[in-house]
C-alpha positions in Angstrom: 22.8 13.5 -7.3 20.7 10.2 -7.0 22.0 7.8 -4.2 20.2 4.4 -5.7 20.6 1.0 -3.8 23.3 -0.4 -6.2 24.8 2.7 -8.1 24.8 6.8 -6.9 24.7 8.9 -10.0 25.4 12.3 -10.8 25.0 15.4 -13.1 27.0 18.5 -12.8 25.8 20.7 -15.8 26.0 23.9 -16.7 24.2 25.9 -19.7 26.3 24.4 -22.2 27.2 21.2 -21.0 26.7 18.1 -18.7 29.0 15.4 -17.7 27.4 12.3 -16.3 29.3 10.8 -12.9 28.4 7.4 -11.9 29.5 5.5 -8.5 29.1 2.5 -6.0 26.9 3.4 -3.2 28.6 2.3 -0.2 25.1 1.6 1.9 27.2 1.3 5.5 27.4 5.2 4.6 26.1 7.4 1.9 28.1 10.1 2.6 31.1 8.0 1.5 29.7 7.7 -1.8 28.8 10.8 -2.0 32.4 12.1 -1.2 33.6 9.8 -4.2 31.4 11.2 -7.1 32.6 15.1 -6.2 35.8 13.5 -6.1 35.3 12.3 -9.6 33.8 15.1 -10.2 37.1 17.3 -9.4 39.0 14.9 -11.3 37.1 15.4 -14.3 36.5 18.3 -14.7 40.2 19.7 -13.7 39.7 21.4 -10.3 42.6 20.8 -7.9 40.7 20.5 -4.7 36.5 19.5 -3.9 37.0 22.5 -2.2 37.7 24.5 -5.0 35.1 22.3 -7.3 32.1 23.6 -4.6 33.3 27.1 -4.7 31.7 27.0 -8.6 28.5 25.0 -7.6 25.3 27.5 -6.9 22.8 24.5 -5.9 23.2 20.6 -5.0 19.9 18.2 -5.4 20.0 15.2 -3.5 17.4 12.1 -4.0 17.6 8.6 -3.2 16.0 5.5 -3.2 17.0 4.7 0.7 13.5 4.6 1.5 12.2 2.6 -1.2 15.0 -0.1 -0.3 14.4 0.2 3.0 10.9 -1.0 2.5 11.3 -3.5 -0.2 14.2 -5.3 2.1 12.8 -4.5 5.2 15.8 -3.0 6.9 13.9 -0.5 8.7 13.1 0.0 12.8 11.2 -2.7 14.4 7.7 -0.4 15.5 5.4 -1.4 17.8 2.3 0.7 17.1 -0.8 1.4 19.2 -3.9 2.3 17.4 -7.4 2.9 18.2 -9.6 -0.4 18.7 -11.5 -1.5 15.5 -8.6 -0.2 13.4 -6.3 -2.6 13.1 -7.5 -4.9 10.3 -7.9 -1.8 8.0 -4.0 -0.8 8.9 -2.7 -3.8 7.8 -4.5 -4.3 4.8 -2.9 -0.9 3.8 0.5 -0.3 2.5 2.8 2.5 1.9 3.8 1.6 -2.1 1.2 2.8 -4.6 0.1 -0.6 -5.5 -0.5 -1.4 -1.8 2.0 -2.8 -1.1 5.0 -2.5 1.6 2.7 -3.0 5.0 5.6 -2.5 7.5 4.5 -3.6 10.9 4.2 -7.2 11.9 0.8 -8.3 13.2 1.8 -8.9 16.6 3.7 -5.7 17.0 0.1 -4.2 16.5 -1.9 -3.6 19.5 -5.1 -1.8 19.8 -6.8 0.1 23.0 -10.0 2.0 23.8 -11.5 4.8 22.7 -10.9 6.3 25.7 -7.3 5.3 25.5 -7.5 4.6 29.4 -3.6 4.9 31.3 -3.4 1.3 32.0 -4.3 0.5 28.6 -1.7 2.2 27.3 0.6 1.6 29.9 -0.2 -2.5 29.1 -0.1 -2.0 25.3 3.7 -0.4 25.7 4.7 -3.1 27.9 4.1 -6.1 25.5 5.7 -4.3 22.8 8.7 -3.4 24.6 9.0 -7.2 25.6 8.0 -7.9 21.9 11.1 -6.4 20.6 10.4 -3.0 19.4 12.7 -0.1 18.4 10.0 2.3 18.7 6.7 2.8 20.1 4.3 4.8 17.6 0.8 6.1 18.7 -2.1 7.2 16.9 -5.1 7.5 18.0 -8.6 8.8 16.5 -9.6 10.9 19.8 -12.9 10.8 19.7 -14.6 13.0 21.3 -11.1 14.5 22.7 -9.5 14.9 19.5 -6.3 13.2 18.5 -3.4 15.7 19.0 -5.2 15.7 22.7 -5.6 11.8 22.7 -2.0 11.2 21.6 -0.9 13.8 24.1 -1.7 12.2 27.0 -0.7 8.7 25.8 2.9 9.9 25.3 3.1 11.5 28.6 1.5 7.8 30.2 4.8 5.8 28.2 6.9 8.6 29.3 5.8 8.9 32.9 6.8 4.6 33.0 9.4 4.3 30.8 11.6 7.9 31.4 14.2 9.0 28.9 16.6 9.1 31.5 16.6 4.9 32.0 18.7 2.8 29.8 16.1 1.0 28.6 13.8 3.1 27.2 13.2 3.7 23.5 11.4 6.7 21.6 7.4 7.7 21.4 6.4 9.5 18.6 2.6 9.9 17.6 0.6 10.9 14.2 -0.4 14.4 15.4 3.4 15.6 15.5 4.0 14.8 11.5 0.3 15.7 10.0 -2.9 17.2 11.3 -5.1 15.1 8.9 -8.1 14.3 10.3 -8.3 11.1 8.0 -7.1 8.6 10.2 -5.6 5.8 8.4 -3.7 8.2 6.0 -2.3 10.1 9.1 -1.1 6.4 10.7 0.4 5.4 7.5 2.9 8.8 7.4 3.7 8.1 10.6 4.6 4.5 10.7 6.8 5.1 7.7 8.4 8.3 8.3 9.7 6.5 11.5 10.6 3.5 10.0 12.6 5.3 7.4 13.5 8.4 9.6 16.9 6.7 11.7 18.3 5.5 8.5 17.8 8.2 6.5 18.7 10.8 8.4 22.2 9.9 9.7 23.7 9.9 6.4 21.7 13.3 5.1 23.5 14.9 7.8 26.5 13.6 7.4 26.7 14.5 4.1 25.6 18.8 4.6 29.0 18.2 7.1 31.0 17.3 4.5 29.7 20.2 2.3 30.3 22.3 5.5 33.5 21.1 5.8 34.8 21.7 2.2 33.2 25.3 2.3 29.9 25.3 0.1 27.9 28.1 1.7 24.4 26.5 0.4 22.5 24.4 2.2 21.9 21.0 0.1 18.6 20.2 -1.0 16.6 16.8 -0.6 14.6 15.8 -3.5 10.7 15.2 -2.7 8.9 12.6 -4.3 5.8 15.5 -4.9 8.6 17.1 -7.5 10.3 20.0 -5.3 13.2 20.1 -2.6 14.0 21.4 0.6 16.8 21.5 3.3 17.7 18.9 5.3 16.4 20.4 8.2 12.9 21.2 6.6 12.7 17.1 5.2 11.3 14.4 6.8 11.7 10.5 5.6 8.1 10.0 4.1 8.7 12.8 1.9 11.4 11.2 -0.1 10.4 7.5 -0.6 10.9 6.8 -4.1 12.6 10.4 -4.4 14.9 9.0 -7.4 12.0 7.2 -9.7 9.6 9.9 -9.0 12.5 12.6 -10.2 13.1 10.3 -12.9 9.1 10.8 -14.6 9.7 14.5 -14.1 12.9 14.3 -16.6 10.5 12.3 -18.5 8.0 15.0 -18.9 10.7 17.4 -19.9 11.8 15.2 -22.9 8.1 14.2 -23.4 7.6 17.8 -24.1 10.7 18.5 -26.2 9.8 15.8 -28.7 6.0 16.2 -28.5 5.0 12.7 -27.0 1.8 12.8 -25.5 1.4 9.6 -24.0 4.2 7.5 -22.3 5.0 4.9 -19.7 8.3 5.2 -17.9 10.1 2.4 -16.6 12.7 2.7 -14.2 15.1 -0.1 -13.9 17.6 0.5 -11.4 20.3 -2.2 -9.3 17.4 -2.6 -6.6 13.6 -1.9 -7.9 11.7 -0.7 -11.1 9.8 2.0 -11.1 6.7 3.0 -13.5 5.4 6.3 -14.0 2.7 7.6 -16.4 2.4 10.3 -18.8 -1.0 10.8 -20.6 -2.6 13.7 -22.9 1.1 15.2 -21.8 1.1 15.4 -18.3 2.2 13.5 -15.4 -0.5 11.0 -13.9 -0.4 10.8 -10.1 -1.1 7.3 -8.3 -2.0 6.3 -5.1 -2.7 2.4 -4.3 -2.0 1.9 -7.9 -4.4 4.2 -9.0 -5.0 7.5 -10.2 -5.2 10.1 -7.7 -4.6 14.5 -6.8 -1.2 15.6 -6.9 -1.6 16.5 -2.8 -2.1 12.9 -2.1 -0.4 10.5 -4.8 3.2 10.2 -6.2 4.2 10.3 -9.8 4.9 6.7 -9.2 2.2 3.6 -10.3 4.1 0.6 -9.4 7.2 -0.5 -7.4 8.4 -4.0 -8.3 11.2 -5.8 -6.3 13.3 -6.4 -9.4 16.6 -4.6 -10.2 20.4 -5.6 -11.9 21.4 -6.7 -8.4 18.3 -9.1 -7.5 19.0 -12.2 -6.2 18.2 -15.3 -8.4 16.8 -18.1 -6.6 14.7 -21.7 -7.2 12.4 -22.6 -5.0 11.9 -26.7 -4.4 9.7 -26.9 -7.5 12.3 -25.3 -9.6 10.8 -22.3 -10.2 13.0 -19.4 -10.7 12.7 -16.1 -8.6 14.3 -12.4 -9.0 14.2 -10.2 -6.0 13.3 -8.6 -3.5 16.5 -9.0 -2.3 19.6 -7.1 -3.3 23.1 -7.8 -3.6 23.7 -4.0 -4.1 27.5 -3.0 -4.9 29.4 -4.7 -2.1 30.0 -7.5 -2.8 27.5 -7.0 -5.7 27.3 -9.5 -8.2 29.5 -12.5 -8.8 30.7 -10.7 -12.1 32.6 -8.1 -9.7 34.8 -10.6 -8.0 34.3 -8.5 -4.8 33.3 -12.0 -3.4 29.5 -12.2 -4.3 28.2 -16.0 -4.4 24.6 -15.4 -5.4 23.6 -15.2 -9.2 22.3 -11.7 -10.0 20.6 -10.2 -13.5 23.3 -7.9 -14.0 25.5 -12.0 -14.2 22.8 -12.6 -16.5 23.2 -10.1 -18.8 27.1 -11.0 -18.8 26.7 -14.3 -19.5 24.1 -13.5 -22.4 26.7 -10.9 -23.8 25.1 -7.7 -23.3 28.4 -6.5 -21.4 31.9 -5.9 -22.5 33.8 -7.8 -19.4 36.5 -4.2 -19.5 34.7 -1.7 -20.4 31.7 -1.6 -17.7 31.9 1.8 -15.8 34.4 2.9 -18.5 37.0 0.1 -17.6 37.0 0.8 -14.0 35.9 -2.2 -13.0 36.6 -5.8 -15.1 33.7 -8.3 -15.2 34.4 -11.7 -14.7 32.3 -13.9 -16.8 34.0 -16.8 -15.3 32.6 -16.6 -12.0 29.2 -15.6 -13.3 28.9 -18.8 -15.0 29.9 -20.6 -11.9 27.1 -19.4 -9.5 24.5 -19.7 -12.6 26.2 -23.0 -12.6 25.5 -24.2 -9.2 22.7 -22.1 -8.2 20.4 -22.2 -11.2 21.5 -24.2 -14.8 22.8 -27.5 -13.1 19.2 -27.8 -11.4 17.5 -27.2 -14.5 19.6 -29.0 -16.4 20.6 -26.3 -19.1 23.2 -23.9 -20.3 24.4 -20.9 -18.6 23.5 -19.2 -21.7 20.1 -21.2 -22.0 19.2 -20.3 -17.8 20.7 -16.6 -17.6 18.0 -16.2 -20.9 15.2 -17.4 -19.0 16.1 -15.3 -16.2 16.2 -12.2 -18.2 12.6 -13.6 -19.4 11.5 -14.1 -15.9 12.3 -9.9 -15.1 11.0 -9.3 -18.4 7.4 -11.0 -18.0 7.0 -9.4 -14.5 7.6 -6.1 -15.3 5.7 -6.6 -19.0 2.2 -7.9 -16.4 2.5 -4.5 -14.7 3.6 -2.4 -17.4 -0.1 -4.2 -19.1 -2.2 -3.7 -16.0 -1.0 0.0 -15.7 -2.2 0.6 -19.6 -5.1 -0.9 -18.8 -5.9 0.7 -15.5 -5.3 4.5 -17.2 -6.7 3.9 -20.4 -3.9 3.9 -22.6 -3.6 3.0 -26.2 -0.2 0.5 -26.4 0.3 1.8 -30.3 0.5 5.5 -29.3 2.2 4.7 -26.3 6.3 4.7 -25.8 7.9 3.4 -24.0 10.8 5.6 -21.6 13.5 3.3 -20.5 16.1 4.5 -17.8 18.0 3.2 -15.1 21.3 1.4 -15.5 19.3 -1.5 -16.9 16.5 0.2 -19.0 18.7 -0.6 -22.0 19.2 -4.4 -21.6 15.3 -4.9 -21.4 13.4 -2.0 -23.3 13.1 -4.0 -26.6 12.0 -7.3 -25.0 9.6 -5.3 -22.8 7.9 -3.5 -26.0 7.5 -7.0 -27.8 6.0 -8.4 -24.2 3.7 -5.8 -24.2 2.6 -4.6 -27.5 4.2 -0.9 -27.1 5.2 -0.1 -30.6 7.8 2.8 -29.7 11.0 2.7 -27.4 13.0 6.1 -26.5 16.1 5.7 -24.9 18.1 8.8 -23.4 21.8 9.4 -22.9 21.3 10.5 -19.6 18.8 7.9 -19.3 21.2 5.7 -16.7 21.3 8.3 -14.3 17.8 10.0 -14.7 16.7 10.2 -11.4 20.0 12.9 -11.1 18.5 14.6 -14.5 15.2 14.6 -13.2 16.1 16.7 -9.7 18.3 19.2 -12.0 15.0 20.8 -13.0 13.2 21.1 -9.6 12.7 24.2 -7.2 12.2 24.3 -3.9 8.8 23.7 -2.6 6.7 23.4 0.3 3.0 22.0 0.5 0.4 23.1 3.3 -2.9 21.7 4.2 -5.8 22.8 6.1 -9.4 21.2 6.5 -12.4 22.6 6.4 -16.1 21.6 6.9 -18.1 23.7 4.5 -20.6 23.4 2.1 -21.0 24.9 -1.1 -24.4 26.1 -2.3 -24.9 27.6 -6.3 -26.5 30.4 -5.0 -24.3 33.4 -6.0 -24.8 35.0 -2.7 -23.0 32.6 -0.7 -19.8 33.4 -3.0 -19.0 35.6 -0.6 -19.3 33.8 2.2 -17.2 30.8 0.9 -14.4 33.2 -0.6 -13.6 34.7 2.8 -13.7 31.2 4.3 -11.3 29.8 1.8 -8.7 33.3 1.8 -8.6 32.9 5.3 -7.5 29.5 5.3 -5.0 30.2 2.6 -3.5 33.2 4.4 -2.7 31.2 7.2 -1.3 28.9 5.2 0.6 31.5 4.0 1.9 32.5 6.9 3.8 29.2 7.7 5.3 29.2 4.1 7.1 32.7 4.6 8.4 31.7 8.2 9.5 28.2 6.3 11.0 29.6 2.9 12.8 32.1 5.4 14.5 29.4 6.9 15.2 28.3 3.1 16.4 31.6 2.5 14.4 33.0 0.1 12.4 36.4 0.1 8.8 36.6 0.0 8.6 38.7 -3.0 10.6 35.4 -4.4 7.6 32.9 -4.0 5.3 32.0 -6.4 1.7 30.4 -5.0 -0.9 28.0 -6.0 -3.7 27.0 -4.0 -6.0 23.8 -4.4 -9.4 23.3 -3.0 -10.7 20.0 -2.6 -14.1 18.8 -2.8 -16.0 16.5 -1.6 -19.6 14.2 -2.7 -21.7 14.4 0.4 -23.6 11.0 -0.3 -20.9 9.0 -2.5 -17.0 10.4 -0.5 -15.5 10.9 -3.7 -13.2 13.6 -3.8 -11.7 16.1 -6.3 -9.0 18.1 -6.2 -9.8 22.1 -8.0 -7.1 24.1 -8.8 -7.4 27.6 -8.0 -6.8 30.0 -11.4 -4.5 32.3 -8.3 -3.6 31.8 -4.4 -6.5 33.9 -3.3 -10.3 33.6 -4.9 -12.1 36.8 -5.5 -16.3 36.6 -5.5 -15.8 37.8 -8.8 -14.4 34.7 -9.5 -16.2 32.1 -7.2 -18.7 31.3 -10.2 -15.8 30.5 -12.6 -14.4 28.0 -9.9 -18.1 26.6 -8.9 -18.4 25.7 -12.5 -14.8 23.9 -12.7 -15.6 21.9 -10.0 -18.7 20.8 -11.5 -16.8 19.7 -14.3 -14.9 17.4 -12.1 -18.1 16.0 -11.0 -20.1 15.7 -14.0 -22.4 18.1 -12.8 -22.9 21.9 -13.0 -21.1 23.0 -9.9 -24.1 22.8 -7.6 -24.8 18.9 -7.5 -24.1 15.4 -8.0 -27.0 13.3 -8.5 -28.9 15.7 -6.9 -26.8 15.4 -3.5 -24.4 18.1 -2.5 -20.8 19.2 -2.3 -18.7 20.0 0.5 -15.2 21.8 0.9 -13.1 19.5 2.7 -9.9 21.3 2.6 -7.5 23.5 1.4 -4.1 22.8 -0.2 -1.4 26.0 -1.1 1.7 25.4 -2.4 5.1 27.6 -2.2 7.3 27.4 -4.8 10.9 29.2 -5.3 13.0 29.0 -8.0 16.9 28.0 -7.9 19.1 27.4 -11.3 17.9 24.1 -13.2 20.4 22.1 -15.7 19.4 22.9 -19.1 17.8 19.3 -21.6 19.5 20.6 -24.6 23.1 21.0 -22.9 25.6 18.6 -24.5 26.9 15.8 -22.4 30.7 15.4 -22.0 31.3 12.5 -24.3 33.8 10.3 -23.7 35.3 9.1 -27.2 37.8 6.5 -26.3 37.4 2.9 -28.3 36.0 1.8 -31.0 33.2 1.7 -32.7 31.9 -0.7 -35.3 33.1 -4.0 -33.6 31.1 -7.0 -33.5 30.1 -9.2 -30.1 27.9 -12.2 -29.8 24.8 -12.1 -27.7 22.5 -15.0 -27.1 18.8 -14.4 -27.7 15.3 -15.5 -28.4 14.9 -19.5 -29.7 18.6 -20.2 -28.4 20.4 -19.1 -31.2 23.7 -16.6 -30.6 23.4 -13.4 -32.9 26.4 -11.3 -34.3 26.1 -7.7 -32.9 27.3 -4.7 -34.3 28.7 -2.7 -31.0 28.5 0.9 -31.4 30.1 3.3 -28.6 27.7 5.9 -27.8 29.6 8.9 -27.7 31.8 7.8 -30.7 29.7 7.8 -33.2 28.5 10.6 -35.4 24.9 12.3 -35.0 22.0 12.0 -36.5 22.2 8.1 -37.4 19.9 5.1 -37.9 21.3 1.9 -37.1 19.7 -1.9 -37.4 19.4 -4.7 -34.9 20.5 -6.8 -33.3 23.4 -4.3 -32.5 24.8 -3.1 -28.9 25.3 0.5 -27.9 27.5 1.1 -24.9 28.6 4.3 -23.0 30.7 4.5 -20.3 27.5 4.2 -17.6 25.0 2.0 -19.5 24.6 -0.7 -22.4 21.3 -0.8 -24.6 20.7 -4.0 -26.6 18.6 -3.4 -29.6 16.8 -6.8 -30.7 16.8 -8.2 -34.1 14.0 -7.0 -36.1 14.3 -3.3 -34.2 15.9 0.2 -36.1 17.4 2.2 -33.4 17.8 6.3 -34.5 20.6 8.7 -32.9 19.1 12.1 -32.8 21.8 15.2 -32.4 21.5 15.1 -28.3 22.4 11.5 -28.4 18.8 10.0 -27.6 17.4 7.2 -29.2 14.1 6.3 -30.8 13.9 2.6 -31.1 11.1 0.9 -33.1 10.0 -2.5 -35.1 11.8 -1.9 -38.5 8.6 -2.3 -40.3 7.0 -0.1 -38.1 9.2 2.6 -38.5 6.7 4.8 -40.8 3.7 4.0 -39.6 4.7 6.5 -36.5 2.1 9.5 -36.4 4.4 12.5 -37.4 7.0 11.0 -38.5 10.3 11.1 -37.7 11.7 14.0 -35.0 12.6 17.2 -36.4 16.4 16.2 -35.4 16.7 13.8 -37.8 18.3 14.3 -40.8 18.9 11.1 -43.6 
């Protein structure tokens, strides 16, 4: 399941098949929405009771874009943070999004003390952001000569020793030290400041939810998707580890499919009711980013680029009549204006309405009826009568708006990775993937579009093929000489480090519940330029490294440096630290299983949609799950499902492989694809 800001999707698959459950999320409280896709669910699928439904379900995946939202509408704790002097310029020029972005304290909540971190210092600093407003106090300090865990120590037991638990007016202290032992200082301040911003408003509903579960009698404990591609209990989660949770799961059911059809580079884009997400896939593998750029998998996310833009965005004009989407959200109460739940701000998901992309009583399967009327009245007021347009006419250049700000990040990430736009496609998911994947390839030069039918609730297919895991990290100051007989030496330095690393994963995956003899491990080591601080990660060909092995390694890590293990420009390497990952496996949702289709309607009727130059074009509106498999169909046409609507542009070919997914492409492109069509096809 995949709670998103506007919609909470779900998968319940088995070997054979999949049915596809999509909901409002209720944000006052998760666990309500929750409740209602089991209970869909149930209904579904014929069970008389949730209760009876969990008795059948062996493992539950949970991720959610909470975090992300939380960041992107800044909704989270007020913090007032105390750093270490000299640090405070570099803080806030550093956010938590990959691109940078997302800096979450406000300048003045920032205040800065001594390197001694001297009581009345810290006494002084709590008092003026406790009068400032803040939630939360958050500490982290660099230590000096002390250390940090000491240095944050024994400023939490100053604030404590003023400003007692016991009186009404005291709020919490949490420091750096108690969520990593990084050395790196600005790294270790940015986990913290999030994982408390995030942590209140997260964690409520998490818990909520495994009482519900409790309640109905599932006997496993629900799992918390990570954005590093694994899960874990509730108990074993904290809030930094799952921002962006639902995009990030969404490029690992990317990968899957990227495999399965043998594409070896691909951009993802994730449109969802709140934010778009992108994510890489190059030479066949997932790309991981950090600050927008490429980075190790033990410090970046799968994700290169959150943008504020999502179905339910706001649209607004500033004074000089220039139109802005997001980052505000209207999520799914009261939603858009369409709904009628009493919404008064025009949205994109109005502006696809008005353009024609939606049939007004068949979105969500008819459970909901769209009202074009009072879409066109907030356009109306809010957006075409200042511009002196057509609804049609300023819902278009609306659409165009989203479209060119997504297309300027979609170009700067092919650019920034060194991708080639004609042997890149194009993955577009999320509820609104489908209304914009044409107009996005023609923005950006991306000749090939692939379209799933999970695809508008892939962050839930994504988590249906991840284990549980549990990363560990240990530094280490060592330096590595090519001299075969410090192998030894180096080997029983780095086996150490991983054995006590080890350690923590059994008592950890015990509380999981898993065996020891069920774990698998990988280790990491990373590597560090004395003179120039770059750093590499190496991955370890097993957990432990044998001297017999150590000159195999030496010589992969030179590799990673252009050199030949022993130097870089003539300046040595160091080991900096250590990385070992636990893995255990639990039952994943097979790609190939057939979704339950849902083959009410018609197929073959026609709809007007207005497009490109102002003119209205006559659409061919196919329903997904009606039609028969393999086809190849022509723009401009509409296909439809109960959860999502795709739009294929005039000019486009869209083919319907036998699992339902979609290759969209110029029409006189179609055979200038490398490899031809996929082996599914058959004309």
């Amino acid at each position: 399941m995949d709670i998103g800001g506007t919609f909470t999707d779900a998968i319940f698959s088995s070997r054979r098949s999949m049915t596809l459950i999509k909901v409002d999320t209720t944000r006052h409280d998760l666990s309500v929405c929750f409740r209602k896709a089991l209970e869909r669910a149930r209904e579904t699928l014929g069970f008389e009771s949730v209760r009876q439904c969990l008795s059948s379900v062996r493992v539950i995946r949970l991720s959610t874009s909470l975090s992300t939202n939380l960041i992107l509408e800044r909704k989270g704790l007020c913090i007032g943070l105390i750093l270490t002097a000299g640090w405070k310029e570099a803080f806030l020029g550093k956010g938590i999004f990959p691109d940078g972005s997302g800096v979450l304290v406000e300048p003045e909540m920032v205040i800065e003390v001594g390197a001694e971190s001297e009581e009345s210092e810290v006494r002084e600093a709590a008092y003026r952001l406790i009068l400032r407003g803040a939630d939360i106090l958050v500490i982290s300090l660099d230590g000096g000569k002390e250390g940090f865990l000491q240095a944050e120590g024994r400023a939490r037991a100053v604030i404590h020793r003023y400003y007692a638990n016991h009186f009404i007016g005291s709020i919490p202290v949490v420091s750096g030290g108690q969520l990593s032992r990084v050395r790196e200082y600005l790294p270790r301040t940015s986990r913290i400041v999030f994982n408390t911003y995030a942590h209140h408003a997260v964690s409520g509903p998490f818990l909520a939810i495994e009482d519900y579960l409790r309640e109905n009698g599932y006997p496993h404990p629900l799992l918390l998707v990570h954005a590093d591609g694994g899960t874990s209990r509730v108990s074993k989660s904290t809030a930094e580890r799952t921002i962006s949770s639902g995009a990030a799961a969404g490029v690992f059911g990317a990968l899957r499919f990227s495999r399965i059809y043998g594409v070896k580079n691909a951009l993802t884009v994730d449109i969802g009711g709140t934010s778009t997400e992108l994510g890489v896939i190059r030479g066949g593998e997932m790309v991981w980013c950090r600050r927008g750029s490429e980075a190790d998998s033990s410090r970046g996310l799968p994700i290169a680029v959150t943008i504020g833009i999502g179905g339910g965005s706001v649209v607004r004009l500033d004074d000089t009549g220039r139109v802005h989407l997001g980052p505000g959200s209207v999520g799914a109460f009261p939603g858009p204006a369409c709904y009628g739940l009493g919404g008064a701000e025009p949205t994109l998901t109005d502006a696809f309405l008005i353009l024609g992309y939606f049939d007004e009583g068949y979105f969500l399967g008819g459970e909901r009826r769209l009202k074009r009327t009072l879409a066109e009245k907030v356009f109306q007021e809010r957006v075409a009568g200042i511009w002196g347009v057509s609804c049609e006419e300023a819902a278009l250049r609306v659409k165009e708006e989203a479209v060119r700000r997504i297309a300027e990040e979609i170009r700067t990430v092919i650019a920034r990775f060194g991708l080639d736009p004609v042997n890149t496609a194009l993955f577009a998911v999320g509820g609104c993937g489908g209304c914009m994947g044409c107009a996005l390839c023609e923005a950006t030069g991306l000749r090939e579009l692939r379209i799933f039918r999970q695809g508008s609730v892939f962050g839930a297919f994504g988590t249906s093929g991840m284990d549980v895991l549990h990363r560990y990290e240990e530094e280490v100051n060592l330096g590595l000489e090519p001299a075969a007989e410090r192998g030894l030496e180096v080997c029983d330095r780095i086996n150490g480090a991983v054995l006590a690393l080890q350690r923590r994963a059994f008592q950890d995956m015990a509380a999981e519940g898993f065996q020891p003899e069920g774990i698998q491990f990988e280790s990491a080591l990373e590597i560090a330029a004395e003179a120039s601080g770059i750093r590499r990660s190496c991955d370890c060909p097993t957990a432990f490294i044998w001297p017999g092995d150590w000159n195999a390694v030496r010589k992969r890590i030179g590799r990673l440096f252009g050199g030949d293990g022993a130097e870089v420009d003539g300046r040595g390497l160091r080991l900096v630290g250590i990385a070992l990952t636990a893995v255990a496996h639990v039952p994943h949702a097979e790609p190939d299983a057939l979704v339950r289709l849902d083959e009410t309607g018609s197929t073959g009727l026609e709809r007007r949609f207005y497009g490109q130059g102002g003119h209205w074009f006559d659409a061919c509106v196919h329903r997904w799950d009606a039609l028969k498999v393999p086809r190849k169909v022509s723009g401009p046409c509409i296909l439809e499902s109960r959860e999502t609507t795709v739009v294929v542009s005039p000019g486009y070919e869209m083919a319907l492989d036998k699992r339902r997914n979609a290759r969209i492409s110029r029409s006189d492109a179609v055979a200038r694809f490398e490899g031809g069509l996929d082996e599914d096809f058959h004309y």
